[in-house]
ZALUMDO-392433 format. One record per residue (C-alpha): residue in one letter; x, y, z. Coordinates in pm, whole numbers, padded with zeros to 5 digits. Layout:
BEGIN
A / X / Y / Z $
...
This chain:
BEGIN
X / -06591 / -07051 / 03923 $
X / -06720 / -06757 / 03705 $
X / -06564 / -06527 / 03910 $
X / -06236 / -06718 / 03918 $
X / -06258 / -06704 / 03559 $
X / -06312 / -06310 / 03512 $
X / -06051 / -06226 / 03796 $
X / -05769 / -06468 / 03733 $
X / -05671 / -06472 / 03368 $
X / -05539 / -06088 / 03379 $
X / -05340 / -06197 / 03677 $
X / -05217 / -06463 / 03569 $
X / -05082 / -06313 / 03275 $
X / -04931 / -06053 / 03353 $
X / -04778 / -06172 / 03701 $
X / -04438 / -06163 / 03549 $
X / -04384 / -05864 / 03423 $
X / -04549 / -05741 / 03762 $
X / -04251 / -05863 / 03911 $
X / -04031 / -05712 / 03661 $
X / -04143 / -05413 / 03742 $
X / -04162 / -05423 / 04104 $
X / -03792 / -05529 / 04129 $
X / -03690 / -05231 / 03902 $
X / -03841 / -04961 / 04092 $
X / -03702 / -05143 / 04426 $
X / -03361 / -05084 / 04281 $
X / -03404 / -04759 / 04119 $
X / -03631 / -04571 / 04359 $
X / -03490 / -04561 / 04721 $
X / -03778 / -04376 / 04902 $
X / -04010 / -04693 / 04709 $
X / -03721 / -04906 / 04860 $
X / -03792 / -04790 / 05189 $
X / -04115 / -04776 / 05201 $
X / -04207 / -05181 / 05084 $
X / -03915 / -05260 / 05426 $
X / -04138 / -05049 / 05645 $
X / -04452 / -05246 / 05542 $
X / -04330 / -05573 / 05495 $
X / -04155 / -05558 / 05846 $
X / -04535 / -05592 / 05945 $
X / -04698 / -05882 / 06151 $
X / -04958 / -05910 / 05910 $
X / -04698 / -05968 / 05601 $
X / -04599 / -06262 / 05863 $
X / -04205 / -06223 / 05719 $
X / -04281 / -06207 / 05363 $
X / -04189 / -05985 / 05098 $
X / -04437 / -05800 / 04825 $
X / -04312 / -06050 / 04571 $
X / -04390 / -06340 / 04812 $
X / -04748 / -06209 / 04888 $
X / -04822 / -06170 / 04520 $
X / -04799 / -06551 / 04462 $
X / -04991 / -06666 / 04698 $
X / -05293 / -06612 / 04477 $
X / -05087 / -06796 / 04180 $
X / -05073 / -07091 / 04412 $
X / -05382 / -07087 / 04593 $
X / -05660 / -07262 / 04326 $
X / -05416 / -07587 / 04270 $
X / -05390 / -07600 / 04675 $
X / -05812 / -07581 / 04679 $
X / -05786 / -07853 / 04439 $
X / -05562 / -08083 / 04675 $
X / -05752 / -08006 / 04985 $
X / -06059 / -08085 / 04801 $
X / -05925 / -08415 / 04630 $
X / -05816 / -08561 / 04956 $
X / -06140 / -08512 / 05148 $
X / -06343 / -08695 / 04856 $
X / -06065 / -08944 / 04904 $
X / -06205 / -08933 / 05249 $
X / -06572 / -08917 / 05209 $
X / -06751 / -09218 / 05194 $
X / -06970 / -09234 / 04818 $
X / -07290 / -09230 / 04991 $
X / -07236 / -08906 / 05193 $
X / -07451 / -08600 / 05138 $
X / -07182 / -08383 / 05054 $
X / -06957 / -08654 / 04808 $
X / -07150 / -08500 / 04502 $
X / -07066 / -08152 / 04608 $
X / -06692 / -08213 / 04643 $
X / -06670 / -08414 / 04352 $
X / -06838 / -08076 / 04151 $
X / -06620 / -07852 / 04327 $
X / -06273 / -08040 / 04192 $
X / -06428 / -08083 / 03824 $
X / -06555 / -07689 / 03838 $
X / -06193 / -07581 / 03975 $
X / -05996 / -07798 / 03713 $
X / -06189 / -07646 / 03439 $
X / -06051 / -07331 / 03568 $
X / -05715 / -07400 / 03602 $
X / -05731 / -07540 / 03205 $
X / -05944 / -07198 / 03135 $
X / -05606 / -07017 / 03291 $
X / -05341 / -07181 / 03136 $
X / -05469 / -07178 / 02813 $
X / -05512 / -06791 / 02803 $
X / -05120 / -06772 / 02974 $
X / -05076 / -06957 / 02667 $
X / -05226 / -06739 / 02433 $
X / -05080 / -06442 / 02566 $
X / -04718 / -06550 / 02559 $
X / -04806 / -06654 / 02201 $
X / -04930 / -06262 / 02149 $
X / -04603 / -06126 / 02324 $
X / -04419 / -06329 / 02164 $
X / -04553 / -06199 / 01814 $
X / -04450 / -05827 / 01967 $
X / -04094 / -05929 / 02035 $
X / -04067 / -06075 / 01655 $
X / -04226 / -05785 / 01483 $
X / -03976 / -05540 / 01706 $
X / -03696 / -05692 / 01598 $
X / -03729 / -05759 / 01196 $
X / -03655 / -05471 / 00979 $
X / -03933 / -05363 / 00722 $
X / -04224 / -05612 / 00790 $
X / -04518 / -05542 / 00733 $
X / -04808 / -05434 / 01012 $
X / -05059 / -05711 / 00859 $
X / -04804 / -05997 / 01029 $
X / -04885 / -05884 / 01369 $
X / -05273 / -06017 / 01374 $
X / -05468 / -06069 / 01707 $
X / -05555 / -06430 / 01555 $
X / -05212 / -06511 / 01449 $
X / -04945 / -06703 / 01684 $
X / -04609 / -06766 / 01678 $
X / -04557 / -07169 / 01611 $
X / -04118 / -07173 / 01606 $
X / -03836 / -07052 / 01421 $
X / -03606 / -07254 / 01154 $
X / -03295 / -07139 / 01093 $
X / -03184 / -07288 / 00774 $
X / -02914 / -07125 / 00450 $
X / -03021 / -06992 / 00064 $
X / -02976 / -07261 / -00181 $
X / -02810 / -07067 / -00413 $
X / -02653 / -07251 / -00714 $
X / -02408 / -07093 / -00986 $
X / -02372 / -07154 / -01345 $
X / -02075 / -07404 / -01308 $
X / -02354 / -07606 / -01057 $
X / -02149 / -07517 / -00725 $
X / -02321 / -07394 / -00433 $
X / -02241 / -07002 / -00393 $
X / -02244 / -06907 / -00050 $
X / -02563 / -06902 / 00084 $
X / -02820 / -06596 / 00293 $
X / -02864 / -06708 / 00638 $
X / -03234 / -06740 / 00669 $
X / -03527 / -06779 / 00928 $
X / -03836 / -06918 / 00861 $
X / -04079 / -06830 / 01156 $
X / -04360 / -06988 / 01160 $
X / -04709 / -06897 / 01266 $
X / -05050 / -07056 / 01285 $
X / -05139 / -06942 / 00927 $
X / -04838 / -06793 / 00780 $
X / -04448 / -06801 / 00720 $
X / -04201 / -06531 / 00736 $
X / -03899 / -06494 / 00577 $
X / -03636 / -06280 / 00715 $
X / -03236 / -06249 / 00657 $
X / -02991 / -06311 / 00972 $
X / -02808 / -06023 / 00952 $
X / -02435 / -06100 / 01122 $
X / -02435 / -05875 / 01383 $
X / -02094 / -05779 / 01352 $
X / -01940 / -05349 / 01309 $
X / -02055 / -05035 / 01392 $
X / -02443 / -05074 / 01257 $
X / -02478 / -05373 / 01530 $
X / -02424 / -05078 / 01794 $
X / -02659 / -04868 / 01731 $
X / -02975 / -04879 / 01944 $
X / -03223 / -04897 / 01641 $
X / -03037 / -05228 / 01481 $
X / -03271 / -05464 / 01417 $
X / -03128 / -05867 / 01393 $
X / -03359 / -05980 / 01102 $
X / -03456 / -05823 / 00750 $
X / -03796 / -05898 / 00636 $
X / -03762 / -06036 / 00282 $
X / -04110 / -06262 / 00216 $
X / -04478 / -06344 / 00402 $
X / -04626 / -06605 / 00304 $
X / -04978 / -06742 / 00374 $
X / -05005 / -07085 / 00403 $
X / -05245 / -07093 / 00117 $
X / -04970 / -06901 / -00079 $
X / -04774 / -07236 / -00083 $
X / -04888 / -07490 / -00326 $
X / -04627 / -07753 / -00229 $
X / -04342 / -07825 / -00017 $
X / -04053 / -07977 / -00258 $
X / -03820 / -08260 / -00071 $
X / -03498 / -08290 / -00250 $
X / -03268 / -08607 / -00264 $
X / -02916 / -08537 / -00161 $
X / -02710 / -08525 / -00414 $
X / -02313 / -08400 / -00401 $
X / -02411 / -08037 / -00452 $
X / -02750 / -07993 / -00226 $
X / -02754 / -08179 / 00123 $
X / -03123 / -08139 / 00324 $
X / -03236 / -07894 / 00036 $
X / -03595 / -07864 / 00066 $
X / -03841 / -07562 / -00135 $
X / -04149 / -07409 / -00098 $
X / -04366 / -07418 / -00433 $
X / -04590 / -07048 / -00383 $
X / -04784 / -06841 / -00586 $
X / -04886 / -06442 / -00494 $
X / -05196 / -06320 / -00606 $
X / -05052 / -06024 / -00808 $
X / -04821 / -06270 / -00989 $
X / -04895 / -06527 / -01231 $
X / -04596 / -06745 / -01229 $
X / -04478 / -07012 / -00946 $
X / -04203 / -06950 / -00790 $
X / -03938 / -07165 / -00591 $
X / -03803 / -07067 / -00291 $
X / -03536 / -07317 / -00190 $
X / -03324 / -07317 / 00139 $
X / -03105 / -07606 / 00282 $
X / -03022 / -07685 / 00678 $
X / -02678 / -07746 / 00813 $
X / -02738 / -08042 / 01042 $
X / -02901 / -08402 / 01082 $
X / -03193 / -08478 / 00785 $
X / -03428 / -08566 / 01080 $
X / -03419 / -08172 / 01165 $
X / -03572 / -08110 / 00746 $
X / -03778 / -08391 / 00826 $
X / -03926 / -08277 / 01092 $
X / -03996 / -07867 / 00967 $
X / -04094 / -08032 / 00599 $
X / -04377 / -08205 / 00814 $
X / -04478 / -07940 / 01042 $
X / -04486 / -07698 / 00738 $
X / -04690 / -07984 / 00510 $
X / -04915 / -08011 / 00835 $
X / -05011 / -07619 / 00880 $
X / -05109 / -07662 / 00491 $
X / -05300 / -07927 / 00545 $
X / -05498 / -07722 / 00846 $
X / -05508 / -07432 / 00642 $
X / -05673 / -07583 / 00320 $
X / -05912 / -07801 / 00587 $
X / -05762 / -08137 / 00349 $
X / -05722 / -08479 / 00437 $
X / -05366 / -08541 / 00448 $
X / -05076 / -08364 / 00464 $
X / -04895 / -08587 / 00232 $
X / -05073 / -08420 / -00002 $
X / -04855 / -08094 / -00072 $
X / -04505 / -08281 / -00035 $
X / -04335 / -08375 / -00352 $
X / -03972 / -08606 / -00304 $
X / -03777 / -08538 / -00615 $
X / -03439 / -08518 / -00718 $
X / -03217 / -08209 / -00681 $
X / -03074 / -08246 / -00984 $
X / -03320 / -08074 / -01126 $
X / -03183 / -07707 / -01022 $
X / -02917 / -07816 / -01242 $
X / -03173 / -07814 / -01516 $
X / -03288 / -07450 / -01458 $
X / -03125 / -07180 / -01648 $
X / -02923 / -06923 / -01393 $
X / -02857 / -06584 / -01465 $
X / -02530 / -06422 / -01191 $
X / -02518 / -06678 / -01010 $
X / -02927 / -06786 / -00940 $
X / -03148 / -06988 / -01058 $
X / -03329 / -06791 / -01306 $
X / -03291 / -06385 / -01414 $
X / -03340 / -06268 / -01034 $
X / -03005 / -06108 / -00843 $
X / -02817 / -06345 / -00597 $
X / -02946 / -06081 / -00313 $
X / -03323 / -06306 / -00333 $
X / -03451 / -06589 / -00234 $
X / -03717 / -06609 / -00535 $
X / -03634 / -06907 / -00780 $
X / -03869 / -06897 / -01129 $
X / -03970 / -07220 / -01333 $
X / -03963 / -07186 / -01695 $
X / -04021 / -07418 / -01949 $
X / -03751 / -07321 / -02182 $
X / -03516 / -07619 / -02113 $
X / -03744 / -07943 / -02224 $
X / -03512 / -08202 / -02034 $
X / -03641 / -07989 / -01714 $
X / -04029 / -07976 / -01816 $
X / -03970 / -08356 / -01822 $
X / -03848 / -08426 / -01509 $
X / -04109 / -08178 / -01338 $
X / -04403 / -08347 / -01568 $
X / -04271 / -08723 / -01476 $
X / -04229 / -08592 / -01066 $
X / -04610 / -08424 / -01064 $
X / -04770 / -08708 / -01263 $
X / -04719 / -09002 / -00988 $
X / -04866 / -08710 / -00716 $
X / -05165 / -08583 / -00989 $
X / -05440 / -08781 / -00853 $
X / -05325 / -08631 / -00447 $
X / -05292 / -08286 / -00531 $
X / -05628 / -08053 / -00474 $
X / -05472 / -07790 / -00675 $
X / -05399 / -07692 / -01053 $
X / -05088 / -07942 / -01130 $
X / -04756 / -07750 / -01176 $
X / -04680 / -07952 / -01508 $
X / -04972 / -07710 / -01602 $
X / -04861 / -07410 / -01542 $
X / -04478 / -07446 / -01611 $
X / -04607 / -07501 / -01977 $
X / -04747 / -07133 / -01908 $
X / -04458 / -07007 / -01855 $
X / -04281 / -06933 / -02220 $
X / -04039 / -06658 / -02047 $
X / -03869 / -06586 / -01733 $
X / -03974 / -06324 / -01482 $
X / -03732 / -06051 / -01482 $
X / -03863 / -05877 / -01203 $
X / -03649 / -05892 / -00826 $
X / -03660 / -05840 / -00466 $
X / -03356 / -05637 / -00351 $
X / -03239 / -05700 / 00027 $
């Protein structure tokens, strides 16, 4: 089984793009053409082609394991060699779990490759050799205006990974930059740790905002919260669903109890409440996706205080009530797309 172990994996793993690459230079080499027909014309290829021979070793430990399960079937308990057989199927199984897991890991770690390649500007720390890709979220910029309309929104995706989140703008695809071989499908606009995010905020609908949901984070090099707030064009059951799978990498992250504990349910009225400066909540240019608290409007420190105090005793982290009284002016600084 050792061996199995040390020989298979690499296989295994790669096996597809071996056959990629076999079937391209079949088609664009002729002389490599003709020389896999002269070979596999061969008795001892018994009719099969290269890419036929190549998975027999794919498919040979689960046939072991069925030979091997139906003679114990066969072997009476007392035999000599049920023990051995019974081994043999447990040592092989292990194996097989040993294999798919790494397949699993490295289609995680390709997959990472194919993200990074294709968002503009992100930084080299995403790609990590201990970070995997989890799924992607497509969801729009909540982006209210001074008259409390919804302005049209940023497409966004949210990918997520086993410790992180990023942020990147749909770009439309559409004109001449789409052509060119170097255009990229995604902008990178924020990467978040999980342990960046102090709280995922679960809005009521209201007539405005329908499945608005926010992330509560905090970088290291800034003192102030922030608010990031996105909604999703669809059923509720799909914010549901990422609001608990976000709330649940948190809760792995930050090794805590629950992952109740960093989701809030409050009204959206609230964004109302905020002061908005062209068109955004708070001084920062409709082109971001950063939202600031600040505690200049008192009705809104209210409603935030009330919201945190009935989740106070849950939350393993300094209280936002806390800080928002911190916060006697707004950030003026931006993110430009």
């Amino acid at each position: 089984s050792e061996e199995y172990l040390r020989v298979y994996p690499p296989y295994i793993n790669y096996f597809e793009v071996t056959k990629e690459a076999l079937s391209s230079c079949d088609r664009q080499f002729p002389r490599f053409h003709a020389f896999l027909k002269c070979n596999e014309s061969k008795p001892e290829c018994g009719r099969q082609t290269l890419s036929e021979l190549l998975i027999t070793p794919v498919q040979r430990i689960p046939r072991i394991i069925l030979l091997l399960q139906d003679l114990l079937k066969r072997t009476d308990t007392g035999h000599i060699d049920y023990k051995q057989l019974e081994e043999s199927v447990e040592k092989l199984k292990n194996v097989m779990e040993h294999i798919n897991e790494d397949k699993r890991k490295t289609e995680k770690q390709m997959h990472m490759f194919e993200l990074i390649r294709d968002i503009e500007d992100v930084p080299a720390t995403v790609l990590s050799s201990h970070r995997w890709f989890i799924s992607r979220h497509d969801v729009l910029e909540l982006n209210i205006s001074n008259n409390g309309k919804t302005n049209k929104p940023l497409s966004i995706a949210l990918f997520l990974f086993s410790d992180s989140i990023e942020i990147a703008k749909i770009r439309s695809g559409h004109g001449f930059v789409a052509m060119k071989d170097s255009y990229k499908p995604y902008r990178h606009l924020e990467f978040l740790t999980y342990s960046n995010i102090r709280s995922v905020i679960d809005f009521t609908d209201s007539e405005d905002v329908v499945n608005g949901f926010g992330l509560l984070v905090h970088w290291s090099d800034d003192p102030q919260e922030r608010l990031l707030t996105f909604k999703i064009n669809g059923d509720s059951s799909i914010k549901t669903e990422l609001i608990n799978k976000i709330s649940q990498m948190m809760c792995t992250s930050n090794c805590a109890p629950s992952p109740d504990m960093f989701v809030w349910k409050t009204s959206s009225d609230i964004l109302h409440s905020m002061p908005k400066t062209g068109g955004s909540i708070g001084p920062i240019d409709t082109g971001t996706i950063k939202r600031a608290f600040t505690d200049s409007i008192k009705g809104m420190r209210r409603k935030v205080k009330r919201t945190i105090s009935n989740r106070s005793n849950r939350r393993p982290f300094t209280p936002l009530s806390k800080n928002v009284d911190q916060l006697d002016t707004m950030d003026e600084s931006f993110t430009d797309l």
